[in-house]
N, C-alpha and C positions, 0 to 999 in steps of 0.2 A: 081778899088778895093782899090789899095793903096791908093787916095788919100781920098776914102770915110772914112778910117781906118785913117786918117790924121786930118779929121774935127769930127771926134766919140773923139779925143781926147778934142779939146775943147767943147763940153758939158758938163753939169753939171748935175749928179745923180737926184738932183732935186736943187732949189736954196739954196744957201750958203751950200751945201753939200764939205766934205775933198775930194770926191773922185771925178773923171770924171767919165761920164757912162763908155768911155775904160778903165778906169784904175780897176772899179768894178770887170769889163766884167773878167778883164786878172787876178785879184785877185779869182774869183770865179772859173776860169779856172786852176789854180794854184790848189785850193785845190782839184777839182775830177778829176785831175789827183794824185795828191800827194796820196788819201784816194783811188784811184783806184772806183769812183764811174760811174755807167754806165750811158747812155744816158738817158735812159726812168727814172733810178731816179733823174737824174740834171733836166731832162725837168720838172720832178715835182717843185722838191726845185726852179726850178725858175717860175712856175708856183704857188705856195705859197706866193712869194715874193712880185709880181705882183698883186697878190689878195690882199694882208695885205697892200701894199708901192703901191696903185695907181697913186700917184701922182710922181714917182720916174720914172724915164725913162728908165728900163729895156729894152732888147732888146724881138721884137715881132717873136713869131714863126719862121716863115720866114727868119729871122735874121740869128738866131741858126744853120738852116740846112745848110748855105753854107759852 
């Protein structure tokens, strides 16, 4: 697990993107904790994201629940 979490950081959001997918992942995790927001509304908001940003390499479902 930890090493999977090791190469998630060098990926890219998508090319010539500021962020890493990890570094997205841990900024978007920062705020619904910070704003107190619940699972079922993150899975939306990042279910939005993914719909609008296809070509952005968010993480899949699957991802999420571990």
């Amino acid at each position: 697990m930890f090493a999977k979490i090791l190469e998630e950081m060098k990926n890219e959001l998508y090319p010539g993107a500021a962020y890493s997918r990890f570094s997205f992942v841990v900024k978007l995790l920062h705020i619904k904790s910070f704003y107190r927001i619940s699972n079922v509304g993150f899975t939306a908001i990042l279910k939005l994201l993914s719909s609008a940003f296809p070509h952005c390499s968010l993480p899949a479902e699957e991802e999420r629940q571990l």
